[in-house]
N, C-alpha and C positions, 0 to 999 in steps of 0.2 A: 488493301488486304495483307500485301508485304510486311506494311509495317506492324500492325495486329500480331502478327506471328514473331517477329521477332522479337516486338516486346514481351509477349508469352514465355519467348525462350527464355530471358533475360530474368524475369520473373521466379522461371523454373530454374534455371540454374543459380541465385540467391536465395535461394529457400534454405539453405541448410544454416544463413548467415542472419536467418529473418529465425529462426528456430533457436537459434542462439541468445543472443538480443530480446528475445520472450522469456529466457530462460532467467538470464541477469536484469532484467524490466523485474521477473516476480521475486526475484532473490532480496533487491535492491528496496522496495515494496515492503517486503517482510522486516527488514532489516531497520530502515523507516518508523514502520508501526512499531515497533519493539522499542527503539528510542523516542517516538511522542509519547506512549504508556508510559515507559519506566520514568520520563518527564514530569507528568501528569500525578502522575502516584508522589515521586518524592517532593512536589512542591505542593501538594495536600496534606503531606506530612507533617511541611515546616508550616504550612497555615494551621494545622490543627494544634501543633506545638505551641505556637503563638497565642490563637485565642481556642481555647478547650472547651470554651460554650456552644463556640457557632458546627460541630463537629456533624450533625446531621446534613446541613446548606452544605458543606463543603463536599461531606461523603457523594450526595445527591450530584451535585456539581460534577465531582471527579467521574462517577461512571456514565455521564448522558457524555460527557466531552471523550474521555475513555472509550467507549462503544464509538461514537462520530467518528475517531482515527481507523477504529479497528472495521468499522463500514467499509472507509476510503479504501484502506487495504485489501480488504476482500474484491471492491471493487479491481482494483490492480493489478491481482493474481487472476482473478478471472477474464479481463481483457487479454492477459499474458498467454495465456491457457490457451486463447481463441484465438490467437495468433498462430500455436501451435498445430492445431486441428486444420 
């Protein structure tokens, strides 16, 4: 039972350190998805440059792959979040 409690204390007193760490976890997240989109877009651009026919496939292409990052990410901030609570 001794030990139960002191790992509680230990627990309690790293919380401000586990609050932090959730904080740069969602920043890091954000920061992430911002560079696979801006990835995502500018090498749909240079494909669409390239061949100016296939420009539907590509666009279709870029926002299901686009959305799938921007999923991950939501995923990320919301574990982050729940960390916080």
């Amino acid at each position: 039972m001794d030990l139960l409690l002191v790992f509680l204390q230990a627990v309690a007193d790293l919380m401000p350190y586990a609050k932090m760490g959730a904080g740069i976890g969602a920043g890091i997240a954000v920061i992430g998805a911002g560079i696979g989109i801006g990835q995502i877009g500018g090498r749909a651009m240079d494909a669409i440059a390239r061949q100016p026919e296939a420009v539907g496939d590509i666009r279709s292409n870029m926002i299901v792959s686009a959305a799938l990052v921007e999923g991950v990410a939501f995923f990320a901030i919301v574990i982050c979040l729940l960390i916080i609570l």
